[in-house]
C-alpha positions as CSV (number, residue, x, y, z in Angstrom):
1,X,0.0,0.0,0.0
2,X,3.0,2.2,1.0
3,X,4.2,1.7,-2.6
4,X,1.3,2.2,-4.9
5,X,0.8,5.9,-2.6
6,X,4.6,6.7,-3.1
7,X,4.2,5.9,-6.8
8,X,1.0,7.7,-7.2
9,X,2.9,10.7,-5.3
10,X,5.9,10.6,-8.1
11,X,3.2,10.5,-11.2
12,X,1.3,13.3,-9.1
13,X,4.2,15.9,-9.0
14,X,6.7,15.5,-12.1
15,X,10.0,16.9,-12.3
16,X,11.4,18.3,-15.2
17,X,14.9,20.4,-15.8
18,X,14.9,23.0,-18.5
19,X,18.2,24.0,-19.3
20,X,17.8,27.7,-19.2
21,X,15.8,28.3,-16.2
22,X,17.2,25.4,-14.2
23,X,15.4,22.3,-12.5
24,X,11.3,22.8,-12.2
25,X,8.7,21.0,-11.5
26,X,5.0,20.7,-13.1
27,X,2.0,20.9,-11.5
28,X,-1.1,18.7,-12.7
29,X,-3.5,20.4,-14.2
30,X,-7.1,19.5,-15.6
31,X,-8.6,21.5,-19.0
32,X,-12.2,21.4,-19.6
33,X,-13.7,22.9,-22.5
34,X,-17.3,23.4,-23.4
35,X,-18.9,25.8,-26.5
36,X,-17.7,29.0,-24.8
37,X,-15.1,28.8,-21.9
38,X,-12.3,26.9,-21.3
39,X,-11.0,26.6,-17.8
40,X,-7.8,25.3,-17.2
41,X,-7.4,24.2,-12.9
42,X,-4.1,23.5,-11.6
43,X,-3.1,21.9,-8.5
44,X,-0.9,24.5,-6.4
45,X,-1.1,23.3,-2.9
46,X,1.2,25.6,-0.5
47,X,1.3,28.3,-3.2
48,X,0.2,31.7,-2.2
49,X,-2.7,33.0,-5.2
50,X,-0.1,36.8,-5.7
51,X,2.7,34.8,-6.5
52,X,1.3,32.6,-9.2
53,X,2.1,34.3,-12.7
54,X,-0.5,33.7,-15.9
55,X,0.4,34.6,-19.5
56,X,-0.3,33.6,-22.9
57,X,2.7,33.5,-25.1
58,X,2.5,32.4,-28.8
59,X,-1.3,30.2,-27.9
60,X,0.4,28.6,-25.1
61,X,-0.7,29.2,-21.6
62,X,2.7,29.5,-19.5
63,X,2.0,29.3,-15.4
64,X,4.8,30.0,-13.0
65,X,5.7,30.5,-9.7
66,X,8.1,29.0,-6.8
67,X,6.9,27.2,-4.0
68,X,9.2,27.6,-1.1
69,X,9.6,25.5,1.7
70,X,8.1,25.6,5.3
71,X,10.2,27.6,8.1
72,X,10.8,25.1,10.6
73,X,12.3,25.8,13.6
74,X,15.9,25.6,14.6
75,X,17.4,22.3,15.0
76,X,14.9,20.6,12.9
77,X,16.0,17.7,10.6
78,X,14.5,16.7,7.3
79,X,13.2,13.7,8.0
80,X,11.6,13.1,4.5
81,X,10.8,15.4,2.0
82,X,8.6,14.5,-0.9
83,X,6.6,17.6,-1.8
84,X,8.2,19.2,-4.7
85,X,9.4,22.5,-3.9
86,X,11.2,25.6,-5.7
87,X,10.5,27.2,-9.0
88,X,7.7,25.6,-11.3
89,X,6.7,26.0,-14.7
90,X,3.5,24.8,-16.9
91,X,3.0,25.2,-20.2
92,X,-0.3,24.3,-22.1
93,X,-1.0,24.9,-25.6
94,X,-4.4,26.4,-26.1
95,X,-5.4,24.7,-29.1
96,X,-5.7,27.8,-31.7
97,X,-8.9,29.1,-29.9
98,X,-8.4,32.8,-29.7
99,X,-9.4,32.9,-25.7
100,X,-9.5,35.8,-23.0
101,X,-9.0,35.6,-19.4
102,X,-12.4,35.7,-18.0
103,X,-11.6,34.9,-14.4
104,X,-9.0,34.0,-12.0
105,X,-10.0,31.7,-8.7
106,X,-8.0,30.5,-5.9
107,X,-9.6,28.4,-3.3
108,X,-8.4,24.9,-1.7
109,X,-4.9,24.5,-3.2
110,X,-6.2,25.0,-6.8
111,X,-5.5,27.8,-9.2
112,X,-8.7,27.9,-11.6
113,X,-8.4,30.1,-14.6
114,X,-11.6,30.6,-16.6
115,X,-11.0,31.6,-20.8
116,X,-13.8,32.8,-22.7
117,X,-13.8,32.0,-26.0
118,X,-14.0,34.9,-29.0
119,X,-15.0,34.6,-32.3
């Protein structure tokens, strides 16, 4: 049992290194699209909602931010650490769709960005 949640932890949170910006990780995210929106949630646990950044470069949604770790108190001990932590980046191509930013939410660990279609 220990296993499977360890290896469901791993496919949760992937790692990736990009050779400019040094080593990142990705967040999951879900896209769901219907006639006129497309919202786009990703999972940022421990990620305060100001120091998320949201653009659209070239149709492809680009979401970034760093995650940093707890304070603990002096003398602590990493123990285990399994949590990805430090700069992130997420790309998602937007499938042509001209789109605007309709709304931005942030509520229980989840960055939801709602894209209205145009045209």
């Amino acid at each position: 049992m220990l296993d499977r949640a360890e290896r469901l932890q791993r496919e949760f949170f992937q790692l990736s290194v990009e050779r400019e910006r040094g080593p990142a990780w990705q967040p999951p995210i879900d896209v769901i699209e219907t006639e006129h929106e497309v919202a786009v949630v990703v999972a940022l646990p421990g990620v305060r909602p100001h120091d998320v950044a949201v653009a659209v470069e070239d149709g492809t949604l680009v979401i970034s931010a760093v995650r940093s770790l707890p304070r603990a108190g002096s003398g602590s001990v990493i123990r285990r650490l399994e949590i990805p932590y430090g700069r992130f980046e997420r790309r998602v191509v937007l499938d042509g769709e001209t789109l605007r930013l309709d709304r931005r939410d942030f509520a229980n660990g989840c960055l939801m960005l709602t894209f209205r279609k145009i045209g």
